[in-house]
Backbone as CSV, one residue per row, in Angstrom:
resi,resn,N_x,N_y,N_z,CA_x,CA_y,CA_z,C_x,C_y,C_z
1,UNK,21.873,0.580,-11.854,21.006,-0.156,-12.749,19.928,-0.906,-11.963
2,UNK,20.346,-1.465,-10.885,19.376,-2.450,-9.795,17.779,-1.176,-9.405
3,UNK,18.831,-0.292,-9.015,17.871,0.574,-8.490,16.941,1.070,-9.311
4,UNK,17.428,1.307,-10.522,16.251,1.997,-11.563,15.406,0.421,-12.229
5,UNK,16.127,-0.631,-11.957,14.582,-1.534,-12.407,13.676,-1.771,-11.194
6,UNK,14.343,-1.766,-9.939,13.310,-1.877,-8.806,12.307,-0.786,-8.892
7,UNK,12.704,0.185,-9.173,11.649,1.742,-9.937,11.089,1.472,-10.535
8,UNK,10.964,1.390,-11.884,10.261,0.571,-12.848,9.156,-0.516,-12.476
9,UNK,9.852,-1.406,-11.665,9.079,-2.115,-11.043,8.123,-1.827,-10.426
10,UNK,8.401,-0.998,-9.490,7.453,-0.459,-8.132,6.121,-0.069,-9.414
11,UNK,7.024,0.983,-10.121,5.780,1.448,-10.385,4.927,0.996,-11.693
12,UNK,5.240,0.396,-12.518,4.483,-0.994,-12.762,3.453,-1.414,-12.155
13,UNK,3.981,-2.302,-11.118,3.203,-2.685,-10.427,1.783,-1.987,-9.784
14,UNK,2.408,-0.715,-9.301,1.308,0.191,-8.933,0.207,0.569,-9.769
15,UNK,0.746,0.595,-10.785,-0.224,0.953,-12.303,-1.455,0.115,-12.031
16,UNK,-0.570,-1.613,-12.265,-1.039,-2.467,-12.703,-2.457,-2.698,-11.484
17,UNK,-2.147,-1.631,-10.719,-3.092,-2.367,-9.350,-3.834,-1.324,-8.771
18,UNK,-4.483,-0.763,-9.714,-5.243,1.026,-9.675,-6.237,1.150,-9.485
19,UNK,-7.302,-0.426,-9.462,-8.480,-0.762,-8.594,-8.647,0.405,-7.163
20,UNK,-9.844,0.703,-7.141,-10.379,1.412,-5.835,-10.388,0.493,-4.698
21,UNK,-11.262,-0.680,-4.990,-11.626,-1.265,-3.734,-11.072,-2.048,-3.437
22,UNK,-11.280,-2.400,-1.797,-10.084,-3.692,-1.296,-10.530,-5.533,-1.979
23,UNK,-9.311,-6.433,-1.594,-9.868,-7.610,-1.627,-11.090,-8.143,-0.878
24,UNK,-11.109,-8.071,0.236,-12.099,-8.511,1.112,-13.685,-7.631,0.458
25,UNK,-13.727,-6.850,-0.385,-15.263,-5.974,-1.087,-15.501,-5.023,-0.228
26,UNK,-14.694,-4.024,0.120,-14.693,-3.120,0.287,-14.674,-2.837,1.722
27,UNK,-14.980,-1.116,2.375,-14.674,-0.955,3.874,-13.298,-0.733,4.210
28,UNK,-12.976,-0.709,5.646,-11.988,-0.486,6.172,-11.679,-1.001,7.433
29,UNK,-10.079,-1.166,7.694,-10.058,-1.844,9.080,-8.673,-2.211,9.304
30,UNK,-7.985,-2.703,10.699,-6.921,-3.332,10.834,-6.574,-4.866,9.836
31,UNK,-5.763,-4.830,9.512,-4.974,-6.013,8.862,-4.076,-6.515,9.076
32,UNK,-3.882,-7.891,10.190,-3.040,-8.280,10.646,-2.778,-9.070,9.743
33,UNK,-1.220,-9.520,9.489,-0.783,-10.409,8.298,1.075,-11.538,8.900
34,UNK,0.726,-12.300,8.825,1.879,-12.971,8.988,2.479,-13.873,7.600
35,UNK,3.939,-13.778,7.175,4.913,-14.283,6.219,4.978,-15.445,6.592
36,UNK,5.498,-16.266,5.648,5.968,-17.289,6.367,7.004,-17.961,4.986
37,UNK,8.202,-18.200,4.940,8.996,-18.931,3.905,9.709,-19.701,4.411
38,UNK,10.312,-21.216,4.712,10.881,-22.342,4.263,11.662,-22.860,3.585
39,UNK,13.444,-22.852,3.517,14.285,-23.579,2.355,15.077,-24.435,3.398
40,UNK,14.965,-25.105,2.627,15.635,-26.866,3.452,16.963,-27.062,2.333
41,UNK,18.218,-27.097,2.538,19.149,-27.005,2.210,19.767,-28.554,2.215
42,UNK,20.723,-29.385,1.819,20.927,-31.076,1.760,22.581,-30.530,1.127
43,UNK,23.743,-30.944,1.710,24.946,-30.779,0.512,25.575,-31.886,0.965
44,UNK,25.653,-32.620,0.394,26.782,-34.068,0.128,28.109,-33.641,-0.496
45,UNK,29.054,-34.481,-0.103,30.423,-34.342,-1.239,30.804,-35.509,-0.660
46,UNK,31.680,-36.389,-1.954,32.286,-37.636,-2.208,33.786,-36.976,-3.177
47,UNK,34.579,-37.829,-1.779,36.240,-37.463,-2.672,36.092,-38.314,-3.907
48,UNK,37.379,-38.274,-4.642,37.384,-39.153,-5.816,38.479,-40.396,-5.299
49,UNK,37.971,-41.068,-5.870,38.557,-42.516,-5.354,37.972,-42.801,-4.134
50,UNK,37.377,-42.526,-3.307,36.659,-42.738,-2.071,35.337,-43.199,-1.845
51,UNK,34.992,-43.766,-0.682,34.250,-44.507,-0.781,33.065,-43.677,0.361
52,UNK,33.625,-42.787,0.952,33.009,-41.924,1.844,32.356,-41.062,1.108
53,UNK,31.255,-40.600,1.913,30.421,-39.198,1.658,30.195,-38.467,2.699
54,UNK,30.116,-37.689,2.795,29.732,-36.717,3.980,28.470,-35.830,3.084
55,UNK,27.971,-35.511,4.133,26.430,-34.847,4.174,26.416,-34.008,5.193
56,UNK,25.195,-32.669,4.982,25.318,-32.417,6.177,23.851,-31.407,5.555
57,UNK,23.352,-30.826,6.422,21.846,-30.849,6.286,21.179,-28.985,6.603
58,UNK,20.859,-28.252,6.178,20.625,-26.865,6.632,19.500,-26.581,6.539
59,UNK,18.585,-25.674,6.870,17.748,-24.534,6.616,17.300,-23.107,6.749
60,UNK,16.440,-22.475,6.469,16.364,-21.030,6.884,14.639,-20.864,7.244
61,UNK,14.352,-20.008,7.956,13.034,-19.927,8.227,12.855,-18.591,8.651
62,UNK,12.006,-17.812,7.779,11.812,-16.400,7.814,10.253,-16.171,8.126
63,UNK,9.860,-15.452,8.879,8.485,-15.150,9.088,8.626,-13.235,9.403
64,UNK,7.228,-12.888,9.110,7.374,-11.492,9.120,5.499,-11.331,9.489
65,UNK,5.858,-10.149,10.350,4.409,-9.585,11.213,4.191,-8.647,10.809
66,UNK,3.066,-8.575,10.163,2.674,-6.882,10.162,1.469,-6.355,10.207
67,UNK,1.337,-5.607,11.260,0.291,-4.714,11.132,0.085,-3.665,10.869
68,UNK,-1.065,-3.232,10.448,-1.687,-1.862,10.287,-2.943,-1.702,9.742
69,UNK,-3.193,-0.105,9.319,-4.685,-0.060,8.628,-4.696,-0.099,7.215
70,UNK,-5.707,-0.810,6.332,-6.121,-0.724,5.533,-7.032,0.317,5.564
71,UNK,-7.144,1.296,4.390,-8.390,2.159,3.908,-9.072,1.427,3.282
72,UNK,-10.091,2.427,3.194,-11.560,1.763,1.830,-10.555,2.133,0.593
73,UNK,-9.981,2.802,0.612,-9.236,3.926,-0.834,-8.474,2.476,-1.089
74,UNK,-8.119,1.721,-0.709,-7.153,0.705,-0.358,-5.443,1.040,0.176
75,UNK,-5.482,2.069,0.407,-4.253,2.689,1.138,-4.369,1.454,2.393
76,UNK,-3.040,1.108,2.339,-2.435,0.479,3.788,-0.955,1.288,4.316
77,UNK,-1.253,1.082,5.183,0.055,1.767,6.738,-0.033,1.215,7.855
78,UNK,1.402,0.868,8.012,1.332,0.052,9.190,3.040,-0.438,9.479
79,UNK,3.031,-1.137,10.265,4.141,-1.583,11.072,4.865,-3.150,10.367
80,UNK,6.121,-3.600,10.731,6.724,-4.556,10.030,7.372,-4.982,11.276
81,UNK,7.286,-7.000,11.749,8.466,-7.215,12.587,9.057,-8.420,11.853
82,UNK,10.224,-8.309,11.192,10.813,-9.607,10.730,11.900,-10.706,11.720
83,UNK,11.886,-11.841,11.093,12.405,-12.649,11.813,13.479,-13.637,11.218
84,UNK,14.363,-14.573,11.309,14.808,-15.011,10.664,15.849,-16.146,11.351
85,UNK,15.798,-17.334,11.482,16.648,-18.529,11.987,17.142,-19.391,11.169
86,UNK,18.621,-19.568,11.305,19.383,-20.720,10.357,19.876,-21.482,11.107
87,UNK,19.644,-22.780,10.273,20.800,-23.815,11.193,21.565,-24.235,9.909
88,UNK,22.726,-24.957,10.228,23.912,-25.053,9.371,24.629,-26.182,10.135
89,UNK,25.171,-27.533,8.888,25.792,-28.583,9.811,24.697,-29.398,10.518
90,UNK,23.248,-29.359,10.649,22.172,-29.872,11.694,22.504,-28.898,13.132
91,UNK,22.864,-27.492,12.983,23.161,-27.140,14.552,22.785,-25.762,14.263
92,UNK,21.811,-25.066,15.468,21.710,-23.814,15.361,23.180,-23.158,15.236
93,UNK,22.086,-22.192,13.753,22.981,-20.967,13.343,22.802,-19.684,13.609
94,UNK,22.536,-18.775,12.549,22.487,-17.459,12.591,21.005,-17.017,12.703
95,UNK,20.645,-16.065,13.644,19.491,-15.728,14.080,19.253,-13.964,13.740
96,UNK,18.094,-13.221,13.303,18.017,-11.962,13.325,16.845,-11.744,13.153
97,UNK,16.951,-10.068,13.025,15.728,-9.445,13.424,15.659,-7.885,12.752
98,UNK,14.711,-7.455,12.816,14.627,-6.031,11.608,13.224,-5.947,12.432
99,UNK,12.592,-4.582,12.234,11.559,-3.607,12.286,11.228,-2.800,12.042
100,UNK,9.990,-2.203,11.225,10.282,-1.277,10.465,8.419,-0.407,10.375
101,UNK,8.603,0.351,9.347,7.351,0.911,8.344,7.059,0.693,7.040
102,UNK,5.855,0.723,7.186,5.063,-0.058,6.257,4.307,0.784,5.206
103,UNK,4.500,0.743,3.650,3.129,1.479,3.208,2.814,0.881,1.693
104,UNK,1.747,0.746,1.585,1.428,-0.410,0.281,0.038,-0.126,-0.225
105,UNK,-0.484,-1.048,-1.041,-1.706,-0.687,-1.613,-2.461,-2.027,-2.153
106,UNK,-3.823,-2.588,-1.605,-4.624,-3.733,-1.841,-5.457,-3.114,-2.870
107,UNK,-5.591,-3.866,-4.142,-6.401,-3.660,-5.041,-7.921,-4.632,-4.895
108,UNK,-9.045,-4.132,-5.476,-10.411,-4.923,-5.406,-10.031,-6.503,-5.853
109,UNK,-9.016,-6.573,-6.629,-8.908,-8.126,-7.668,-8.236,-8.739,-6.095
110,UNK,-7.544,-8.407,-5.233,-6.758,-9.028,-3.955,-5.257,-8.927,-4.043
111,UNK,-4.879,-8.108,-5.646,-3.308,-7.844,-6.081,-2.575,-7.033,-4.753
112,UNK,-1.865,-7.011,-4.125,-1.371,-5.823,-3.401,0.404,-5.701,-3.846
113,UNK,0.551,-4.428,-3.631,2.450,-4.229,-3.285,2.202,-3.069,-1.880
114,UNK,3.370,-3.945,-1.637,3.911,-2.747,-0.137,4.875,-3.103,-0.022
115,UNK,5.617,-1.735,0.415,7.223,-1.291,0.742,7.345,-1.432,1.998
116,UNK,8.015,-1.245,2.846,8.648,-1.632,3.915,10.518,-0.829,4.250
117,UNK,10.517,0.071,5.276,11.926,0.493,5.115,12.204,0.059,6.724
118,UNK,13.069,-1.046,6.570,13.274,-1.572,8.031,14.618,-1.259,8.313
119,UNK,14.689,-1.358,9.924,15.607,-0.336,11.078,15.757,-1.487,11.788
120,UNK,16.877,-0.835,12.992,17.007,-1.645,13.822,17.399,-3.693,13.352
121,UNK,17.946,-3.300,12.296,18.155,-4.835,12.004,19.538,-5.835,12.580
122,UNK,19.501,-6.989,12.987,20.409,-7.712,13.489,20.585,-8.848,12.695
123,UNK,21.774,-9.250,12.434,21.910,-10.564,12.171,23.380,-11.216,12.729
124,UNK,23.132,-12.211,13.512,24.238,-12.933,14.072,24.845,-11.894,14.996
125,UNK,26.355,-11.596,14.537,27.133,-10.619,15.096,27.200,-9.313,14.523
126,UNK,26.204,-8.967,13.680,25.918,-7.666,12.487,24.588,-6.834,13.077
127,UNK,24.944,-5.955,13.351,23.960,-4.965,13.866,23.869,-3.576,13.232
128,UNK,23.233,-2.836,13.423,22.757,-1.461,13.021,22.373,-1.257,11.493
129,UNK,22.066,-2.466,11.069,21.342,-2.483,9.767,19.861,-2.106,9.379
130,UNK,19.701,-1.272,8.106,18.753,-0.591,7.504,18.542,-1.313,5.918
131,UNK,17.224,-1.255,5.557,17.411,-1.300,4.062,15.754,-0.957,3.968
132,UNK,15.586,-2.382,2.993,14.164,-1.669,2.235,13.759,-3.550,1.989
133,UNK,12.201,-3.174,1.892,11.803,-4.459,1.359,10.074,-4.488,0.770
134,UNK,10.126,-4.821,-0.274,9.312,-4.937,-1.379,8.222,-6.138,-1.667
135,UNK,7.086,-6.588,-1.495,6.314,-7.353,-1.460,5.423,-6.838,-2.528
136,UNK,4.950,-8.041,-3.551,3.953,-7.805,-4.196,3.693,-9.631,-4.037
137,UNK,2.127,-9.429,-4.441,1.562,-10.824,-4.176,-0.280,-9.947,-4.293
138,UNK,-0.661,-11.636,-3.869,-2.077,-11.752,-3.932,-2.699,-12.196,-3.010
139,UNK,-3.826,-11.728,-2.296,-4.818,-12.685,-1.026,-6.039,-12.281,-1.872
140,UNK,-7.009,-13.639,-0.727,-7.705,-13.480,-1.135,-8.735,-14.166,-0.128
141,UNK,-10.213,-13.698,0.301,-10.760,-13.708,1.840,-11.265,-15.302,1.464
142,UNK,-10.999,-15.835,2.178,-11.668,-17.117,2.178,-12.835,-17.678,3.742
143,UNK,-13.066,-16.208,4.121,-14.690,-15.621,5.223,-13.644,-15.463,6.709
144,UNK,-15.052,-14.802,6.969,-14.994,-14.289,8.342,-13.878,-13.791,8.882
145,UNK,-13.670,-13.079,7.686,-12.272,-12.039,7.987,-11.101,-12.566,7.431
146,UNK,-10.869,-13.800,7.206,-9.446,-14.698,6.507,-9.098,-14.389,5.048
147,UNK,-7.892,-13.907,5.412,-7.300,-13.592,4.080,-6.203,-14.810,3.985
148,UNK,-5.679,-15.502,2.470,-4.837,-16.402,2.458,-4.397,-16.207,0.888
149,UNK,-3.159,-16.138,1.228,-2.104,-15.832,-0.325,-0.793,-15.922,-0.636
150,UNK,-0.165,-15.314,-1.205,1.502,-15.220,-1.992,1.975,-14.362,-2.162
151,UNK,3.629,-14.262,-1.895,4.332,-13.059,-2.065,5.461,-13.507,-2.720
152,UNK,6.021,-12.412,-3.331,7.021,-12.295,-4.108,7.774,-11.380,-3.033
153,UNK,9.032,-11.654,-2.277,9.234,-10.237,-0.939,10.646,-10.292,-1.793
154,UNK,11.126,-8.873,-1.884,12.572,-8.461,-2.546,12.859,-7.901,-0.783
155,UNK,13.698,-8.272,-0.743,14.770,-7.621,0.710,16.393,-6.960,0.376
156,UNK,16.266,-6.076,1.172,18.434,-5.834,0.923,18.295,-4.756,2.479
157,UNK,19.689,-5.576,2.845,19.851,-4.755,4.607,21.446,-4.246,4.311
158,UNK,21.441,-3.290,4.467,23.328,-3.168,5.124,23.232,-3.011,6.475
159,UNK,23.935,-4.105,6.992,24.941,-4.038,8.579,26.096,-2.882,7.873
160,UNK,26.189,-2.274,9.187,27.094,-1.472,9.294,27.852,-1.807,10.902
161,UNK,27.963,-2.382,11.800,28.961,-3.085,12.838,28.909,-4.098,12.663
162,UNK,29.751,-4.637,13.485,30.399,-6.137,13.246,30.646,-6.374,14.902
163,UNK,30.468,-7.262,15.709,31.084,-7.717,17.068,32.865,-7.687,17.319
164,UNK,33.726,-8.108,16.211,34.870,-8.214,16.168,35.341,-7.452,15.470
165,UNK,34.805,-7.324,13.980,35.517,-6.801,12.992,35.604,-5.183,13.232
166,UNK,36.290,-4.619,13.109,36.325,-3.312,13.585,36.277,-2.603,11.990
167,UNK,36.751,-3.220,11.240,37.297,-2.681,9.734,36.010,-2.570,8.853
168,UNK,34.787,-3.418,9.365,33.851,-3.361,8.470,32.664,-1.967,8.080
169,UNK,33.285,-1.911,6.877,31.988,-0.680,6.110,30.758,-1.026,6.153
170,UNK,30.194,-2.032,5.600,28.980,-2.658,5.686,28.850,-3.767,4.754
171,UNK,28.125,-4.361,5.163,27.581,-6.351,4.483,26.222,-5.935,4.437
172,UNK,25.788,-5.898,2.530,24.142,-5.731,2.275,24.289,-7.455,1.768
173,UNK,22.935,-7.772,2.152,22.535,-8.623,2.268,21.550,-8.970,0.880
174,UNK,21.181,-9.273,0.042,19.964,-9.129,-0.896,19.300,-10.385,-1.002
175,UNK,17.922,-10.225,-1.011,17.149,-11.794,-1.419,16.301,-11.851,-2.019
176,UNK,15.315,-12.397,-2.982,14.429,-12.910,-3.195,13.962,-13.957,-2.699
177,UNK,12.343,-14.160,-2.125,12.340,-15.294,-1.937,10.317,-15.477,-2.183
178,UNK,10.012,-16.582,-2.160,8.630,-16.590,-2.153,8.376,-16.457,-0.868
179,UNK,6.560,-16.254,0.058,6.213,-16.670,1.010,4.493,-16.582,0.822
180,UNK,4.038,-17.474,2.334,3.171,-17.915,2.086,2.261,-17.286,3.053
181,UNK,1.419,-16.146,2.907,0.693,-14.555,3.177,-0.697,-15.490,4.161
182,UNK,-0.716,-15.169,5.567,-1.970,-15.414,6.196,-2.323,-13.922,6.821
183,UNK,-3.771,-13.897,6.719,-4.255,-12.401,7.368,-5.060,-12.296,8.034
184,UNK,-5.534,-11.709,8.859,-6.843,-11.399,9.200,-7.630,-10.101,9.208
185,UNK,-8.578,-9.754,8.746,-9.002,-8.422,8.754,-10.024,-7.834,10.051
186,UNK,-9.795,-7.041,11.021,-10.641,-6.496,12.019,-11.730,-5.656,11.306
């Protein structure tokens, strides 16, 4: 069922974004683009009858690189490097990494979607993970090549090893999350 609305979706979206020309007014060129998302996490608990609280404080911080070419057609292709650091308790946590290919489409209005099928993914003690990841959002040139915008990024990875666990099939991972799209166009 997941899979056939992410279908739906995709192509929706694609419909919706059938413009010829790029955001920036047309031409062609490299498009460097960096992610960037932010969640700051806070969890307290108070026993009952007690006068104590404990707290303790987290976050996550995801950024993602990508390059490649934009067409005039607005065809984009290109490359993906993701990133990803948690801390948990106030103390570094879990750290990873994914890389992948890229292929998407910038409409004249600045609408774009692009897919992403990333390899080579790590997280913590979880390695040899693959999945897919989905961006739709908007930029929009604010000169001399600066693009600045929003994403909607759908992600899902399966690890398939484990450091210890010998028993493990695989841990998919799934997210939604917003982020906040900087670019530059060559």
């Amino acid at each position: 069922m997941r899979k056939k609305l992410l279908s739906t979706l995709v192509l929706a979206s694609a419909m919706a974004l059938s413009a010829t020309a790029q955001a920036r007014g047309g031409g062609s060129g490299v498009l460097f683009d960096v992610n960037l998302s932010y969640t700051s996490t806070k969890v307290e608990s108070k026993d009952t009858g007690g006068s104590a609280t404990t707290s303790s404080d987290g976050s996550t911080a995801i950024y993602d690189i990508k390059l490649g070419f934009l067409g005039g057609d607005g065809i984009y292709f290109g490359g993906i490097y993701t990133s990803r650091s948690e801390s948990v308790l106030n103390q570094s946590g879990t750290s990873g990494s994914a890389m992948g290919a890229s292929l998407g489409y910038m409409g004249s209005a600045g609408f774009f979607l692009m897919g992403h099928y990333l390899m080579q993914a790590k997280l913590g003690d979880y390695s040899e993970g693959s999945g897919i990841q989905v961006d739709l959002g908007y930029k929009a040139g604010v000169g001399s090549g600066w693009l600045l915008g929003g994403e909607l990024t759908y992600r899902s990875i399966a690890y398939k090893k484990h450091e210890t666990n010998t028993n493990l099939e695989a841990l998919t991972i799934t997210e939604v999350m917003p982020m906040l799209s900087i670019g530059y166009m060559f």
